[in-house]
N, C-alpha and C positions, 0 to 999 in steps of 0.2 A: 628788294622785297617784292616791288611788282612783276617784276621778270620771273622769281619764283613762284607767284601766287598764279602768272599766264601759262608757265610750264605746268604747274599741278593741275589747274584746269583742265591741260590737254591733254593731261596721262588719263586724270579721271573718265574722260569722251573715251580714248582709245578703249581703255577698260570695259565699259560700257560696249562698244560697239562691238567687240572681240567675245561678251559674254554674249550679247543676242546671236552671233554668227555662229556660235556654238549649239544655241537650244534650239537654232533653225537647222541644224546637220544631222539629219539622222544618224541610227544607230546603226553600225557596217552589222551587229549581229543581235538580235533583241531575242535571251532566253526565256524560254518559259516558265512560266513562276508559279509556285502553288495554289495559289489562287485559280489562274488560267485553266490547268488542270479538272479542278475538281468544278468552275462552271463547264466545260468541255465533258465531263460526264455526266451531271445534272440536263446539261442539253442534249446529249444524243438521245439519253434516257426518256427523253420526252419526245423526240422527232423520228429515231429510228426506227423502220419498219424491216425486220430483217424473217427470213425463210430458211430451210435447209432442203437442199437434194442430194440424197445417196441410191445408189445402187441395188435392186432386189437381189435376195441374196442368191439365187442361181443366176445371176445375170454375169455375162463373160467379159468382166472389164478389169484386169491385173490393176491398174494406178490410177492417180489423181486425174490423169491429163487425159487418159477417153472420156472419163464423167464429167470431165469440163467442153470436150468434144463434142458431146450426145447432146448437152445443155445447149450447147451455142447452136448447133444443127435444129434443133427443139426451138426456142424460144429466139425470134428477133426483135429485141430493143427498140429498134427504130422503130420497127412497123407495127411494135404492140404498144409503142409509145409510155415505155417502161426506162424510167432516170435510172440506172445502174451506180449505186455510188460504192460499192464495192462487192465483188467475186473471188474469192479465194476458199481454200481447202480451210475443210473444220473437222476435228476426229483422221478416221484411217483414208476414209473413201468419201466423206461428205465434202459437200459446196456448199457455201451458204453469200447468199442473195442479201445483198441491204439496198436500201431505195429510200427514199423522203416522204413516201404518203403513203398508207393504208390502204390506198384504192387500187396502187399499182402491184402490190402483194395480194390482193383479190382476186387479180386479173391471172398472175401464174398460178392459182389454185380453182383458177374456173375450170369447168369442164371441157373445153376443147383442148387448152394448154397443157390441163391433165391427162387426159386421155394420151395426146400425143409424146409425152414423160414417159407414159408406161409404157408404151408403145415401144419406147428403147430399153426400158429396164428397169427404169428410173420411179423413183416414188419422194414424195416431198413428205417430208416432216416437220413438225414445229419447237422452235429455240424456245428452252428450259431454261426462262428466269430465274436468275436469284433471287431469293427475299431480304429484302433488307434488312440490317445487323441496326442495333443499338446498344449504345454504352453505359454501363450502370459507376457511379463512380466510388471512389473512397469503401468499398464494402469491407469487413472483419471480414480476415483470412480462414477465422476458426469457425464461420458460421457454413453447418452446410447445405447442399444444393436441395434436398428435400425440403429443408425448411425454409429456405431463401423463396422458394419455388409456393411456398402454403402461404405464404406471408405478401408475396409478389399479387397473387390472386384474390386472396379474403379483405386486404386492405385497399384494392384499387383498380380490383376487374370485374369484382362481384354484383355490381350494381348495374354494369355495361351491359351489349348483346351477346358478348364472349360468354361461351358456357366453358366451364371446369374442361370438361375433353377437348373441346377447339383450342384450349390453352393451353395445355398437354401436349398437347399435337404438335403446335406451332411456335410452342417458345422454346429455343433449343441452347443450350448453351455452347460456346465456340472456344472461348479463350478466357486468360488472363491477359491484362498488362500490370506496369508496375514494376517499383524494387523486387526480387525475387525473397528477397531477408524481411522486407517493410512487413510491417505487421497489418498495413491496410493497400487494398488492392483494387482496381476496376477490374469488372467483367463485359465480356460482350459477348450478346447476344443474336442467334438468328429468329426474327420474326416475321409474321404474317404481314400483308402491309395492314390489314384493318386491326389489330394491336397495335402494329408502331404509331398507327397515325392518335389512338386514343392514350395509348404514351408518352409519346413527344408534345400531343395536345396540354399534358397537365405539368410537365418540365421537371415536376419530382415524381420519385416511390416512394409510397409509406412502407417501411418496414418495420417489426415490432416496435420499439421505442423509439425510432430514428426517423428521418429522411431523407433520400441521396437525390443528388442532381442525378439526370438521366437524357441522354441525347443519342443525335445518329454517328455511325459510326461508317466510314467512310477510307478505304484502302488507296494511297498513290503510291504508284513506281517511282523510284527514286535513283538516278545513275550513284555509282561511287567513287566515277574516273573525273567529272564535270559536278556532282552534288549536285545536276539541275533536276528538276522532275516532266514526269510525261516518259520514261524510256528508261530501259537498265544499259547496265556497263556494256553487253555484250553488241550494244545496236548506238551507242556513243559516237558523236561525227568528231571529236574532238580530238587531237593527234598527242597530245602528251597528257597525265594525268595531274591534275592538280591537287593532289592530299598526297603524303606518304602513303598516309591509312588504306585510301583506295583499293580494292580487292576484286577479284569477278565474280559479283556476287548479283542476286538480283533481291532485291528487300521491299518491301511492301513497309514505305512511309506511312506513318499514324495521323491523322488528323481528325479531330474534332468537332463538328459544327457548333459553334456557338462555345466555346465553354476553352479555357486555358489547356493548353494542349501536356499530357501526359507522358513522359518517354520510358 
């Protein structure tokens, strides 16, 4: 009995030491997880300072790779002491510039850096943000957008600094999700940020008799070779597929902030 109680002892140690040896081995490949994602756009959102230069349009430049030419001859990095954290083609003939601080995107739109832009052809433009979407949840199918839309503003924007036509203007409708048969649905919506923000401030809508939860609403890339997120099928580093289902598809994952996620 004590010979087996010195043995169990020592299995118990090895067990032990074989589990710590494990949670000190990293991961040979550590996916990115949905989570990661959606901080990874929440923080560029707030960090990126990004630019565009394209072409005037009598300007003699057939493709991508002279107006990335004219650019680099134009503007040197080092000596204007400009972080480049990415240069690639945007549109047919645009370049667009990202960097880390506002002051180095100040500096290619100063007047000498500009001047000598035009001076090739070149003219800078400015990146056309999105407005952020929000999700209205659980709505009657049978109710419609006009009066969703009268009801949306007389119970819960009319007291704000939003006036009736800035609301008009800037709450747009986008989608459904949801059963296609269910008889109740979410919508989302594109808004203004100073709406979203005094929306998401109050976490319901009144609407006629009812109130619905109400949040942001928030698009990830989702592979369908790997299921992992951050990339589609088509840009996948992984060599066989794992789902039958898997297709070459590129799909825009749902997710939710805050609230039970809807498919």
């Amino acid at each position: 009995m004590a010979e087996m109680k010195n043995e169990f002892k020592k299995l118990k140690e090895e067990m032990k030491t074989i589990g710590e040896s494990i949670k000190k081995t990293p991961n040979e490949e550590i996916k990115t997880s949905y989570s990661d994602v959606i901080k990874g756009l929440q923080r560029e959102s707030k960090t990126n300072q990004e630019i565009i230069i394209y072409p005037e349009k009598d300007a003699n430049m057939e493709g991508i790779d002279e107006v990335k030419d004219a650019i680099k001859e134009t503007i040197n990095p080092a000596k204007e002491e400009i972080q480049v954290q990415s240069f690639r083609k945007i549109g047919r003939k645009g370049v667009l510039i990202r960097t880390g601080k506002e002051e180095e995107i100040q500096k290619i739109k100063s007047n000498d850096i500009k001047e000598r832009l035009e001076a090739k052809g070149l003219k800078i433009g400015e990146i056309k943000k999105n407005n952020p979407k929000i999700i209205i949840f659980r709505i009657d199918r049978e109710i419609k957008e006009e009066e969703l839309m009268e009801e949306i503003y007389n119970q819960n924007l009319k007291e704000t600094t939003v006036t009736k036509e800035n609301f008009i203007q800037n709450f747009k409708f986008r989608f459904y999700t949801g059963g296609r048969n269910a008889d109740y649905c979410n919508r989302v919506y594109e808004v203004s940020p100073e709406i979203r923000k005094i929306i998401i401030d109050k976490e319901k809508l009144y609407m006629g008799w009812s109130s619905y939860w109400v949040n942001d609403f928030l698009g990830v890339l989702r592979c369908f070779k790997c299921y992992a997120y951050g990339h589609t099928y088509k840009y996948c580093k992984e060599k066989e597929e794992t789902c039958s289902c898997s297709r070459e598809l590129s799909i825009t994952a749902i997710f939710y902030i805050g609230r039970k996620r809807v498919w």
